[in-house]
Each structure stands twice: as C-alpha cells, then as structure tokens.
C-alpha positions as CSV (number, residue, x, y, z in Angstrom):
1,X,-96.5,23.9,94.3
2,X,-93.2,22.5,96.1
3,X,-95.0,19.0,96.2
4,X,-95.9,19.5,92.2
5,X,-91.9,20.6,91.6
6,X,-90.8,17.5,93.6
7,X,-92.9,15.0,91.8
8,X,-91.8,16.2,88.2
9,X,-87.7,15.9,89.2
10,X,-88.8,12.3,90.9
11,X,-89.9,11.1,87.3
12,X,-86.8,12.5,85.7
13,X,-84.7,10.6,88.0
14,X,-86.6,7.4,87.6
15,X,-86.4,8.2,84.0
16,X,-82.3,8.8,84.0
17,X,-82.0,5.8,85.8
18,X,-83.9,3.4,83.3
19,X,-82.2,4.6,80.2
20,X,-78.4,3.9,82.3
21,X,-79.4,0.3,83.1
22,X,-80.4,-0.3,79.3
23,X,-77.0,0.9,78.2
24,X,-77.8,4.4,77.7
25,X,-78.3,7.0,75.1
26,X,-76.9,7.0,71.4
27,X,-76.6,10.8,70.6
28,X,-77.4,10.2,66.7
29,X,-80.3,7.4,66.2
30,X,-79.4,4.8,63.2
31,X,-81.3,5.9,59.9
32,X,-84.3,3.8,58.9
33,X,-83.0,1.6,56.1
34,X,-84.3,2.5,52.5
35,X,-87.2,0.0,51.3
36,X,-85.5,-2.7,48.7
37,X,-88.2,-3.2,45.8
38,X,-88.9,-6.7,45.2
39,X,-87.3,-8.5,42.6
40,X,-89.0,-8.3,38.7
41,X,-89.0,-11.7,37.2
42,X,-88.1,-11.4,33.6
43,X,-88.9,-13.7,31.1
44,X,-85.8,-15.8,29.5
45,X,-85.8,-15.1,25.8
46,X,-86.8,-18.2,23.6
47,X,-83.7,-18.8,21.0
48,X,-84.8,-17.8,17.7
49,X,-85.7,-21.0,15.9
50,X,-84.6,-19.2,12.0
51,X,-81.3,-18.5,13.3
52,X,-78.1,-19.4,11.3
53,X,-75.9,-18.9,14.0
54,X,-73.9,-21.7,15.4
55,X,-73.3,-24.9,14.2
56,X,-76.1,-26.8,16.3
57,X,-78.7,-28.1,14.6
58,X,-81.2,-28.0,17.8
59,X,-81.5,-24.4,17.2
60,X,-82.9,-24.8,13.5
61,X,-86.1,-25.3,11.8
62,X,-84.7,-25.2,8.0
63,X,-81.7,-26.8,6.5
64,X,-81.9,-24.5,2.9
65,X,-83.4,-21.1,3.0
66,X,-81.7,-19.7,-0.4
67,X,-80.9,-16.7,1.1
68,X,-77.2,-17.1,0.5
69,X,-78.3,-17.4,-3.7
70,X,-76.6,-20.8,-3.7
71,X,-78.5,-23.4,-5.9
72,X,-75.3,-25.4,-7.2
73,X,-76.7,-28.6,-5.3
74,X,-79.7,-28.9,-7.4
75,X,-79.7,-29.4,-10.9
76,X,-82.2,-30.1,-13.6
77,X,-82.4,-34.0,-14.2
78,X,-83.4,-34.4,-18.1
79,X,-83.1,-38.2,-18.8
80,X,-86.8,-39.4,-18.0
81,X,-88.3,-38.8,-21.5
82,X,-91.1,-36.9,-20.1
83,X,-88.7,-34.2,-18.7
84,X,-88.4,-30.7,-19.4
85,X,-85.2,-28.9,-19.9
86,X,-86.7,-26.3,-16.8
87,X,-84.4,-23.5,-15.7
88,X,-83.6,-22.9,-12.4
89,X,-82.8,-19.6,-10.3
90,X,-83.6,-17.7,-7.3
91,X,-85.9,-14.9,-6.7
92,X,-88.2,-12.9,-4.3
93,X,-91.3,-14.9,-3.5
94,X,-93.5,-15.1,-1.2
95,X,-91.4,-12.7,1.2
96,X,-88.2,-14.1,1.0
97,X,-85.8,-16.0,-1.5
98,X,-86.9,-19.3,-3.3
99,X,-86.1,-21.7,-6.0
100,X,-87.9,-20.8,-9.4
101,X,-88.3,-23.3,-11.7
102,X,-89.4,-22.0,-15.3
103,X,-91.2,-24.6,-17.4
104,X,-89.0,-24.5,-21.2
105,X,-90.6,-27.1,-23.4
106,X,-94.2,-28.3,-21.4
107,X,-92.9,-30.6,-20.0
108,X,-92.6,-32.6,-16.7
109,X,-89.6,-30.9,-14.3
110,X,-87.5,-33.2,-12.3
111,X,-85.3,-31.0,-10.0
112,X,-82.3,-33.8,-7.9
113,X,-80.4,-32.8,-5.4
114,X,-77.5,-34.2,-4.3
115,X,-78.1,-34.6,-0.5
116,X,-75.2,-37.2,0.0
117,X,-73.2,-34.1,-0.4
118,X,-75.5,-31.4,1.4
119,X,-75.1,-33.3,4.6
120,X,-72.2,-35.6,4.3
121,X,-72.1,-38.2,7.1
122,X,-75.6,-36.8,8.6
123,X,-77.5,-38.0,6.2
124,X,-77.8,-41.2,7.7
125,X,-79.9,-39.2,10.5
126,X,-82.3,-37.7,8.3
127,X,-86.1,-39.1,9.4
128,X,-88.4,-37.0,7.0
129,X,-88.0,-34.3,4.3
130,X,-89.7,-30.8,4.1
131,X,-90.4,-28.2,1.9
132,X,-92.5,-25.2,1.2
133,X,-93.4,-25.5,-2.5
134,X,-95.3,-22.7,-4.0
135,X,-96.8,-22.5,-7.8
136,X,-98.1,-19.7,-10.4
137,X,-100.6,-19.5,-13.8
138,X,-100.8,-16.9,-15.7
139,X,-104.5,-15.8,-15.2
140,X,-105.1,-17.5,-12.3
141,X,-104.5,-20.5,-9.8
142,X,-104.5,-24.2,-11.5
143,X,-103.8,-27.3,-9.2
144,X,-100.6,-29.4,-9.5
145,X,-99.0,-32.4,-7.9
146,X,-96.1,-34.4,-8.0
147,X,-93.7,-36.9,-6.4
148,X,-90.7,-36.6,-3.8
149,X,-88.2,-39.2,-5.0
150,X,-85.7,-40.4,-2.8
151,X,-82.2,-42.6,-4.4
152,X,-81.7,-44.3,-1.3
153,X,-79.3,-47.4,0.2
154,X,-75.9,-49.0,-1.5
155,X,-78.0,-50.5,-4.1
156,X,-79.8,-46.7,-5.1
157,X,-83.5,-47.9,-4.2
158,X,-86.0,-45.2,-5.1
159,X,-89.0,-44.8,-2.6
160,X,-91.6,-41.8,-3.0
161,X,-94.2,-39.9,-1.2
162,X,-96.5,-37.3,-3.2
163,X,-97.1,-33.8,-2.8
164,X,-99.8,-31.5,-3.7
165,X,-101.3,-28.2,-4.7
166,X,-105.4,-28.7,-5.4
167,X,-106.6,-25.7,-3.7
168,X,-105.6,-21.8,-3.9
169,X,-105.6,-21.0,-0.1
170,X,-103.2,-23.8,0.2
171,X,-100.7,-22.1,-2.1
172,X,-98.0,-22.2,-0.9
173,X,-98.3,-26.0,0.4
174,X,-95.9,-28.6,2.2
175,X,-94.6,-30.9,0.5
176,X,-93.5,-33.9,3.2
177,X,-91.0,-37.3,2.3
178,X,-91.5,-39.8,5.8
179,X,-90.2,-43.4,3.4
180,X,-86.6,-42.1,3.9
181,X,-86.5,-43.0,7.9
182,X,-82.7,-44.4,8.3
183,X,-82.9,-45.0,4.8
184,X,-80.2,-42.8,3.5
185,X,-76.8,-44.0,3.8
186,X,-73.2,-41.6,3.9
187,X,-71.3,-41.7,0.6
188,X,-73.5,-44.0,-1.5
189,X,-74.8,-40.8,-4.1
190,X,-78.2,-41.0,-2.1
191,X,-80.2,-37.9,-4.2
192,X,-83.4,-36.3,-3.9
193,X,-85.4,-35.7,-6.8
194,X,-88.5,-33.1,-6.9
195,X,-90.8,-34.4,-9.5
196,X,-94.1,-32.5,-10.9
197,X,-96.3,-35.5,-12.5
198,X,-99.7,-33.1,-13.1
199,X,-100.6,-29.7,-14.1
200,X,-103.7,-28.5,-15.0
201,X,-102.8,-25.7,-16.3
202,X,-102.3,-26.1,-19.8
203,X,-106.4,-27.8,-19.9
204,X,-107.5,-24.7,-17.9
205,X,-106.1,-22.4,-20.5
206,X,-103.4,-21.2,-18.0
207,X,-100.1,-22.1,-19.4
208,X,-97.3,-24.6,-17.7
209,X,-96.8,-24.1,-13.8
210,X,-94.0,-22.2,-12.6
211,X,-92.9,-23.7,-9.5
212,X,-91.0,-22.3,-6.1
213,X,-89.1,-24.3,-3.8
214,X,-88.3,-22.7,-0.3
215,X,-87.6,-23.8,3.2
216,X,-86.0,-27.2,2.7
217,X,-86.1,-29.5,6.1
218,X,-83.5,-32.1,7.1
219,X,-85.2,-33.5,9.9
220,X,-83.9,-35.3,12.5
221,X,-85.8,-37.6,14.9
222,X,-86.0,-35.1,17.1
223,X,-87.6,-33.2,14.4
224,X,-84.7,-30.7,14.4
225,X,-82.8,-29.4,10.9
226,X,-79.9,-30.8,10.2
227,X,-77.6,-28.2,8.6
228,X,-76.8,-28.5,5.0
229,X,-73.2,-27.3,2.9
230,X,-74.8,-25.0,0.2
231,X,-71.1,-24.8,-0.8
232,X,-71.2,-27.9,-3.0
233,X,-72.2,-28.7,-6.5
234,X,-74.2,-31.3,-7.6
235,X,-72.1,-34.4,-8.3
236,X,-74.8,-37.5,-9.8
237,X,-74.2,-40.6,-8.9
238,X,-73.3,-43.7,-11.3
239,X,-76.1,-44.2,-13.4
240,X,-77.3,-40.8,-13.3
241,X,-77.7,-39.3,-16.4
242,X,-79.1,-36.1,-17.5
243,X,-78.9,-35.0,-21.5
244,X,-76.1,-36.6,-21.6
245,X,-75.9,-38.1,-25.4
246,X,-71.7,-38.9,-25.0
247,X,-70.5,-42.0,-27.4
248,X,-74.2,-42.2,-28.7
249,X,-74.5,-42.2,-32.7
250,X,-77.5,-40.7,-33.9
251,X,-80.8,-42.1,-34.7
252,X,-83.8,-41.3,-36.8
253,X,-87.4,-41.8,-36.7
254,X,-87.1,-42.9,-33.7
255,X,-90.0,-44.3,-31.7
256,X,-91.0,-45.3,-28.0
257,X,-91.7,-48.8,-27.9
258,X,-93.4,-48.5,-24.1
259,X,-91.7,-50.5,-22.4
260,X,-90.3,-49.7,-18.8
261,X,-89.9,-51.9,-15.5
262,X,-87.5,-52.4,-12.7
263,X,-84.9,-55.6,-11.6
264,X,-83.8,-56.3,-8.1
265,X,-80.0,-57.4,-9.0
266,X,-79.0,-60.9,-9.1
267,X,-79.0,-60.7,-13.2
268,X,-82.8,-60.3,-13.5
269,X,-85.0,-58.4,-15.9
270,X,-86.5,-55.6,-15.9
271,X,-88.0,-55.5,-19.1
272,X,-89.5,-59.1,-20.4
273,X,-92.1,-58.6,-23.3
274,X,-93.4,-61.9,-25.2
275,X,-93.5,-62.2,-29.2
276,X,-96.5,-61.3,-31.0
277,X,-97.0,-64.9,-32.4
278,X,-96.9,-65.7,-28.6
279,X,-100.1,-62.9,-28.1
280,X,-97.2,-60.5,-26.5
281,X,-96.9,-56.9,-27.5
282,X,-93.0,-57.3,-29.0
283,X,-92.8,-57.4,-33.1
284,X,-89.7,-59.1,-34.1
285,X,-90.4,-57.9,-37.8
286,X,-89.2,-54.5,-36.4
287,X,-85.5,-55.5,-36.1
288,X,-84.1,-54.6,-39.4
289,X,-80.7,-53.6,-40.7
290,X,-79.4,-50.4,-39.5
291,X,-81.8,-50.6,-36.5
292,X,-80.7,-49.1,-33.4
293,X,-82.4,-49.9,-29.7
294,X,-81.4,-47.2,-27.7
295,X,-82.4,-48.3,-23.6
296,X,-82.9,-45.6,-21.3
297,X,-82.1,-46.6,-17.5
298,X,-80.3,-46.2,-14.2
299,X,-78.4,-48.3,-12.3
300,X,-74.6,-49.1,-11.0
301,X,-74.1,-51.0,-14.2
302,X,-75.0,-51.3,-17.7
303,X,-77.4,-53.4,-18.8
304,X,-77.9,-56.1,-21.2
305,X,-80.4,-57.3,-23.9
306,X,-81.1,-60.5,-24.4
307,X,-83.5,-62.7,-27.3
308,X,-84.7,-65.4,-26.5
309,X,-85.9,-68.6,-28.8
310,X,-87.4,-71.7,-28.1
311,X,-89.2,-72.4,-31.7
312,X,-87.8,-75.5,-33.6
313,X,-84.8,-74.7,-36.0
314,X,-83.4,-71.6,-33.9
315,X,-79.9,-71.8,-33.9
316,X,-78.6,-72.7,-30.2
317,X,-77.3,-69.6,-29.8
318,X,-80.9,-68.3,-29.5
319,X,-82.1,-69.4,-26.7
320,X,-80.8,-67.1,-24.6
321,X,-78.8,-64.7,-26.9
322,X,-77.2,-62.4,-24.7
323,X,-76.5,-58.9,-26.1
324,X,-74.2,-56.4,-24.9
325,X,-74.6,-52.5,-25.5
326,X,-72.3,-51.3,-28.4
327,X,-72.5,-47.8,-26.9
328,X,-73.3,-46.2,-23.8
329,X,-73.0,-42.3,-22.6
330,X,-70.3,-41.7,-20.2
331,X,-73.0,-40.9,-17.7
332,X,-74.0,-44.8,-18.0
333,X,-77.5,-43.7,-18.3
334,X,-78.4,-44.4,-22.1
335,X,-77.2,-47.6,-23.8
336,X,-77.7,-48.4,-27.7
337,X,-78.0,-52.0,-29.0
338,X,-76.9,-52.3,-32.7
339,X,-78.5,-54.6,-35.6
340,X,-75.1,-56.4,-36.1
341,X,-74.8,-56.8,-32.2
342,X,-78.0,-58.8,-32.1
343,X,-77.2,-60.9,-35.5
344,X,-74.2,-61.9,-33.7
345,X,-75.4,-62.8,-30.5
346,X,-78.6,-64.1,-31.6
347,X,-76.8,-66.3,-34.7
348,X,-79.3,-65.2,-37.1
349,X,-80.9,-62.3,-39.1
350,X,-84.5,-64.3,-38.8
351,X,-86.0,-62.4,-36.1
352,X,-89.1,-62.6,-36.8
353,X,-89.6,-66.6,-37.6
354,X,-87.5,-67.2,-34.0
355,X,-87.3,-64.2,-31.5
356,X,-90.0,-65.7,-29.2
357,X,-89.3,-63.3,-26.3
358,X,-87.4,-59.4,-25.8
359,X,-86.0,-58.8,-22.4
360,X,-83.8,-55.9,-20.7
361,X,-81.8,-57.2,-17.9
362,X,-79.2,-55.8,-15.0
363,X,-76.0,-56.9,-14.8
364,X,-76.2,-57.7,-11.0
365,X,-77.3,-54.6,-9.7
366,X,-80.8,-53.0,-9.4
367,X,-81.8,-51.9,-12.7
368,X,-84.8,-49.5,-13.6
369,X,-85.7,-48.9,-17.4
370,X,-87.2,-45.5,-18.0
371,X,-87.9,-46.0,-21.8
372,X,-87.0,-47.9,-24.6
373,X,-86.8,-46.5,-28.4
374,X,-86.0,-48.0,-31.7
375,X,-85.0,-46.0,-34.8
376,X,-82.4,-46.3,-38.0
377,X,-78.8,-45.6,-36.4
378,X,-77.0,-42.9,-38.1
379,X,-73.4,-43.7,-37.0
380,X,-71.9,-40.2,-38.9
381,X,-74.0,-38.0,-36.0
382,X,-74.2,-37.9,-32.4
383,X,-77.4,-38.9,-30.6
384,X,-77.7,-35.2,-29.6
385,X,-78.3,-33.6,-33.0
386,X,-80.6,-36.2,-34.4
387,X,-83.4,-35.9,-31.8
C-alpha cells in the first residue's frame, strides 16, 4: 500500500514539474473560435439593356420606343402622287406603345422623319436602321412590303433597302436600313422616309393595311442605340414638300404625262423624252394656250424646262429654249411652267412642227422628278382647290 501511495504523489510531481517548465497553467482556457461560413459568390446583375436611364448610349438597345407619346418628328410626306394623306397617332399594340398609321384615301403612306434633328451631330455615327413594323386586315392577315428611304449626304442622295411582311407568324417583322453606313451627315436635313410600296389587301378582299411602327434603332458600329431628342418637330429640308400647293394657280383636267427620272447636278436632266415624229413618247400638239406643266420634284433648287429644236426653219432660239418655272410652292417641291413662258423662251407658238425633244433639268444640284402633269391653268384658283 505505502509503495502504491508513493508511486501516485511521484507522478503528480513529475507532472507539476512539466506543466512549470512549459510556462504553466492558464486558469480560463481561450474559447474555440466560432466557424466563419465561406463566402457566397453572388452574381453581378446584367444592366438592363431597355433602360432610359442615363445618357450613355452603351446601355440601349432602342433610340424611339413612343412611350413618352411624342410623334412630332415624323410627319406624313404627301408629295409623291401615289401618297396617301395617312394619319398618324399612338396606341397600345402589341404590348406596348407604337406608331399607327391609318390608311385615308388607299393609298401608298410615306411616313419621313427628320433624323438630322433626332440625333443632331450623332447622326454621322449611325451604321444601320431598325424597326419593329407590325400590320393589320380586317378579316385576316394580308402580306405587305415596302422601302426604307434614306435623304442622305450635302447633295440629299436617296439610297433604300426593303422591308417585308409575307407571312403571319412573322407579324410583327424587322424592318433593317444597312446603305446608310457613314452616309448621314450633321446639319444637311438628312431624313428618313418609311415607304409601303405593296398591299395585298385590297385584292384579298381585306381592306388597306394599317400599319405600326415600334422600336426604332440608331445603331452605332458597335451595334449600340444612339439616343434620339423626341423633343423636336419635324423640320423638311429644302426641296421637301408635302401638300404644299403655295403660289400654285389651279389647273384642270389635268393628266400624268409619266414621266419621272433623276440628274446628278452639273445642269443635267433628269427628264429627256424625244418627239413623236422622232418615234419618242412626247406629243408637242399637247402644248396649247392656257396649258399649264406642273413638275413635281426634289432637290436644293428649282428646276428648269427646256425645248429643244433642231428641224430646219426653228427659230434659233429653239434649239435649246430654256424655260424657267413661273411658279413654284414655297416648299420648292412643285413648279408650274406656263404656255406664255414656253412661247417666249422657245420664240414660237409652232410646237408641234419644231419641238424635237422635252427635257426637265437641275439647276446644278441633284434633281429627282417624281411626276409630271399637264392641264388648262386656271390662274383665278389655287392649285389646292382644283385637284
């Protein structure tokens, strides 16, 4: 027993002695830290791509959405004689606002919009057009297409791409302008013009289209939207005209004579159309007293019309008989050519035994002749009234 009790305090003192040499005892042991949980990665929000927020364009996809009701930039262009006098607001469709254009008088619409003010000096940056174009029948779905026409340069150029609707699951469709890459240029009236150029509709027994504009694009080349002021009316250009029948006296039974072309500047012609005698498609016979030839056309100046003669016994005058518009609109987009303009310039009333050849020519700029239309002038009525 003594050598069992002498043992156990042997241990205690080898024991007592350890713990001194390791610096002894704390009397309250440290608490276990608590377990940290690792770190959740959370996912960094995209930026919301429909956001009007901020002035940077890299966070948009659309430059016009119509959800601020605005629609002053676009206006109904009415001078093409083939346009209808649509009307324009903005409604509910297709889960947000759009554009509606109402067909008035079947009827092509032609819808412009006045970019050079929507985007200012941006506009130069612009790579491609887009927009979500949408159309209704009554009684069903009918197929339509049309043209995206683009003013473009110092000189007012037009370039187009098409668009179309030919299938119902495709309604709504995009309707995509890639010819205006760097072709726009700040503060020369560069427009856009929506055109419709078929609807089949009115064959399928559906009525005229009714169309929907939404989500206009501005794209830059990085494929971002460039943000447009919505704030601004549409201001045309020179030379853009729409029913615009200013200065004009009236003419009846008037008629289209079918003739139409484009000039590149430099005083050329849009418009040259032989004699009949010379197997061309012009009649001379039909210049007679009273007669008025009213020119449809755009460009930076007016035009001119010229007769030209080269049969034996034309006065000299003839030859080239310059002829200068006795009246245009204020819009410069409609000129009228008078009888006694044409006697005077061309030094005789014999049209038809000298007039060898009818032209429509620019004054130096780039001239496009939409139409151009004959009829007995009325001087005591305005253009207006008397179609």
């Amino acid at each position: 027993m003594k050598t069992k009790r002498l043992t156990a305090l042997l241990l205690v003192g080898i024991l007592v002695f350890s713990l001194t040499a390791c610096g002894g005892v704390e009397e309250t042991a440290a608490p276990a830290p608590e377990a940290t949980p690792a770190p959740t990665t959370q996912p960094t929000p995209e930026p919301d791509s429909d956001s009007d927020s901020g002035s940077d364009s890299e966070t948009r996809k659309v430059s016009i959405d119509f959800e601020d009701g605005r629609m002053g930039f676009a206006v109904v262009y009415t001078m093409p004689p083939n346009a209808d006098p649509s009307e324009l607001d903005i409604v509910e469709w297709n889960g947000s606002k759009a554009l509606r254009i109402t067909n008035v008088a079947g009827q092509l619409p032609y819808i412009a919009f006045d970019i050079n003010r929507l985007l200012g000096s941006r506009i130069e940056e612009v790579t491609s057009i887009e927009m979500t174009v949408g159309v209704e029948h009554q009684g069903g779905f009918s197929a339509v297409s049309g043209k995206l026409i683009s003013w473009v340069g110092e000189d007012l150029e037009e370039i187009s791409d098409t668009w179309s609707i030919f299938l119902q699951r495709v309604n709504p469709n995009k309707a995509v302008s890639t010819s205006v890459d760097g072709r726009f240029v700040a503060g020369a009236d560069n427009i856009l013009i929506f055109q419709m150029t078929t609807d089949n509709g009115p064959s399928e027994g559906r009525g005229h289209a009714t169309l929907y504009i939404d989500d206009i694009s501005f794209l830059d080349s990085d494929g971002n939207a460039l943000i447009a002021a919505t704030i601004f009316d549409f201001i045309g250009p020179y030379g853009f005209g729409g029913a615009d029948y200013s200065n004009l006296i009236g003419v009846t039974d008037e008629v289209d004579l079918g003739f139409s072309g484009k000039s590149g500047g430099g005083w050329g012609q849009a418009v040259a159309v032989e004699a009949i005698q010379n197997e061309g498609t012009f009649d001379p016979a039909i210049l007679t007293p009273d007669c008025v030839i009213t020119v449809f056309f755009t460009s930076r100046t007016v035009p001119e019309m010229i007769l030209q003669s080269w049969t034996s016994g034309a006065p000299m005058s003839a030859g080239w008989a310059k002829i200068d518009p006795t009246y245009v609109n204020d819009s410069a987009s409609i000129a009228q050519f008078t009888y006694e303009a044409m006697v005077d310039a061309f030094g005789t009333a014999d049209f038809t035994s000298f007039v060898d050849k009818f032209y429509v020519g620019d004054t130096g700029t780039e001239l496009e002749v939409i139409a151009v239309k004959i009829g007995t002038g009325l001087p005591d009525q305005s253009y207006g009234d008397s179609n």
